[in-house]
N, C-alpha and C positions, 0 to 999 in steps of 0.2 A: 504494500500500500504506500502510496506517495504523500511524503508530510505535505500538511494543510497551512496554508498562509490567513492569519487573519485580514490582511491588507487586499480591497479588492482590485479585479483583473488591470492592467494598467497596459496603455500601446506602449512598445519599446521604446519606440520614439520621444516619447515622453520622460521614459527613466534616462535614456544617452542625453536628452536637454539639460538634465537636473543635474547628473552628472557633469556634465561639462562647464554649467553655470556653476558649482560646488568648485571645481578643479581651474576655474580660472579665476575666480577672490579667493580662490587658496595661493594665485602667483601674486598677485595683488598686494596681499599682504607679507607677503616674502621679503627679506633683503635686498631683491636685485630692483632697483630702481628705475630700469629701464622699461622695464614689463606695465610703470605706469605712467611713462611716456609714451605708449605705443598707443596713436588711434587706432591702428588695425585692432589689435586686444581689445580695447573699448566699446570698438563697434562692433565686432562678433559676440562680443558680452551682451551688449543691448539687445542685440538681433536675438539672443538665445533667451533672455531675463522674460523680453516681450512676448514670449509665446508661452512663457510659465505665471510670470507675475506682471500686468501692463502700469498699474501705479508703481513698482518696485522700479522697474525701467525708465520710468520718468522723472526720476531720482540720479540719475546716474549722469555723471558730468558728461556736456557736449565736447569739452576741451579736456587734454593733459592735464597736468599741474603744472603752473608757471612757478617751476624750479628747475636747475640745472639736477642733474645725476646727481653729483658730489653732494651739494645741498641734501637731498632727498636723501641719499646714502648715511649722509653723519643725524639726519633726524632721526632717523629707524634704529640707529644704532643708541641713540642718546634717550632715546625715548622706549624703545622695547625690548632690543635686547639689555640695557642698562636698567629696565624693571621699572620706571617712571609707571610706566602701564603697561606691565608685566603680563602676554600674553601667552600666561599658560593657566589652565584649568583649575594645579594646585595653586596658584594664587590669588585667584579670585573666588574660593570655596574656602569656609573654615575650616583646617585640618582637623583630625581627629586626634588622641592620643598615641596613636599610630606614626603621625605626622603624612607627610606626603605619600613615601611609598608606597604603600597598599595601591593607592590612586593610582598611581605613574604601572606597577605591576596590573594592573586589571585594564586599563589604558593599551600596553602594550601587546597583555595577552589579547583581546583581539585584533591585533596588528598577525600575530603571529598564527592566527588561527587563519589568517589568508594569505600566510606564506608574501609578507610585509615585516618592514625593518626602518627604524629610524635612524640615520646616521649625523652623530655628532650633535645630537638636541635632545633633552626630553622629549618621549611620546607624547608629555600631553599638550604641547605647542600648537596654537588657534591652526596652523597651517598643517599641521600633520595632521591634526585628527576633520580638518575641510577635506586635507587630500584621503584619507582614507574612507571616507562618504563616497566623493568622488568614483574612487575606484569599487565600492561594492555596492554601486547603483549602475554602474558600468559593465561589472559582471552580471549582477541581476537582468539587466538589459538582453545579454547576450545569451543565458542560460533560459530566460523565457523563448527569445527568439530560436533557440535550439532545440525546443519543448524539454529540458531540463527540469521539469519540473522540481524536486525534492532539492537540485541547486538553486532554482531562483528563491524556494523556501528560506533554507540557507541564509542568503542576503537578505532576505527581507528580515527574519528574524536579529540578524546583526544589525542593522539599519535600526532598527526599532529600539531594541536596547540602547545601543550607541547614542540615537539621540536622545533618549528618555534618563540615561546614568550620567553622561558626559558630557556633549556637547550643549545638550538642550539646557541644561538649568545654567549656566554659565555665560554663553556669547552673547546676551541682551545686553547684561551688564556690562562686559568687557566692552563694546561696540558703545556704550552710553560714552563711557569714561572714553574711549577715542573720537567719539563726536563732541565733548567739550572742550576740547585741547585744541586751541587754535594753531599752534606749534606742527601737528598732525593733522589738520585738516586736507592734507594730499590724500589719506586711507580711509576718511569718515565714509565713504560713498560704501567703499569694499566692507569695512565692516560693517554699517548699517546692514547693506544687503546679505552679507554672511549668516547674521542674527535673522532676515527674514528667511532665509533660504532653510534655516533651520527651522522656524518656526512655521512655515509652511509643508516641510519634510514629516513634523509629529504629527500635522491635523490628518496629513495623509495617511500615515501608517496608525494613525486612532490612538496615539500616546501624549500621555502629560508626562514631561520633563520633570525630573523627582527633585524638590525643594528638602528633602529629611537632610541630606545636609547644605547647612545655610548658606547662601552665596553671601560675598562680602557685599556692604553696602557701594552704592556708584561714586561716591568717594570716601578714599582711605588715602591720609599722608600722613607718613612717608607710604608707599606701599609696602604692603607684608613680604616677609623675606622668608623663602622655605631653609630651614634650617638643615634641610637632611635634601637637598635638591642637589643635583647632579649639574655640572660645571656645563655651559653650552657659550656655543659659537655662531648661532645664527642659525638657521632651519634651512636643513636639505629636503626636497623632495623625498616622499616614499616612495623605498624599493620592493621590489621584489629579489630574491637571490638567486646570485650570481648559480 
């Protein structure tokens, strides 16, 4: 017998959109600077947003950002890998007595259940865990289009969790605290839409985002510091292995 999905039937088409709207404000909000100077990027964003979400789309800048690369480079760096607004999961969620960990292990363990790997970042970095939606709404895609049923299952049940444990109760507030930073108004757009992309991804799959453990309020200063958090260098895209 083939496992059963709660989430109903959906066109492919539809999941490769979402997918590929997830995995392009996951470059977005990346290190590389270039990725939001490119109108081409922009416009294939829009083009993609518009068929999923048409107010979400109309949100989304006509122009670049009027900064140079370097500009843009040292903001992202001063501002979020330097933890001002600290874009990963354990920081913007109260730890437990536990502290991070637990987080960052259950984070990764579904990285690794799709044979996924983060290199040189915590797993629970806003971009690694957009690109990992990404890529198992992308599988889900291709395992319907296969009649794979019991894999498209699969995905979906990841999806559903993922958004409901981790990203869901988290990226509103992260996405607030970068929309009031005038300093980062180059990534407001990318995170707004990230936060709805999520929050569109739960109504779909029929989940609420779990609040039991308490997100931090939209502002905290200094930002909180993981005490037991693993050294990072910037967020590389997720692999798959070599």
């Amino acid at each position: 017998m083939s496992a059963t999905s709660t989430t109903p039937s959906v066109p492919t088409e539809d999941l490769d959109a979402r997918a590929a709207a997830f995995a392009v404000v996951a470059r977005l909000l990346g290190p590389d600077p270039a990725v939001l100077l490119d109108r081409d990027v922009l416009d294939r964003l829009r083009e993609v947003v518009t068929g999923l979400d048409p107010v979400a789309a109309e949100e989304l800048p006509d122009e670049p950002p009027r900064a140079t690369a370097d500009e843009l480079s040292r903001r992202w760096i001063r501002w979020f890998e330097h933890g001002r607004i600290a874009p990963y999961e354990g920081s913007n969620t109260l730890v437990s007595a536990g502290g991070v960990t637990p987080r960052l292990a259950d984070v990764a363990g579904f990285y690794r259940a799709f044979g996924l790997r983060v290199h040189h970042e915590r797993p629970d970095h806003v971009v690694a865990e957009l690109e990992f939606l990404a890529t198992v709404l992308g599988r889900e895609a291709a395992a319907r289009r296969d009649g794979h049923d019991d894999a498209a299952a699969t995905c979906d049940r990841a999806v559903r969790s993922f958004v409901r444990d981790h990203l869901g109760p988290w990226i509103g507030v992260w996405a607030a605290r970068v929309v009031a930073e005038p300093e980062v108004v180059a990534w407001a757009p990318a995170a707004r839409l990230a936060a709805r992309l999520t929050e569109l991804e739960a109504r779909r799959r029929n989940v609420v985002p779990l609040q039991t453990d308490a997100v931090v309020p939209a502002r905290v200063d200094p930002p909180l510091v993981d005490a037991d958090a693993e050294p990072s260098c910037g967020a590389d895209p997720i692999d798959s292995p070599d």
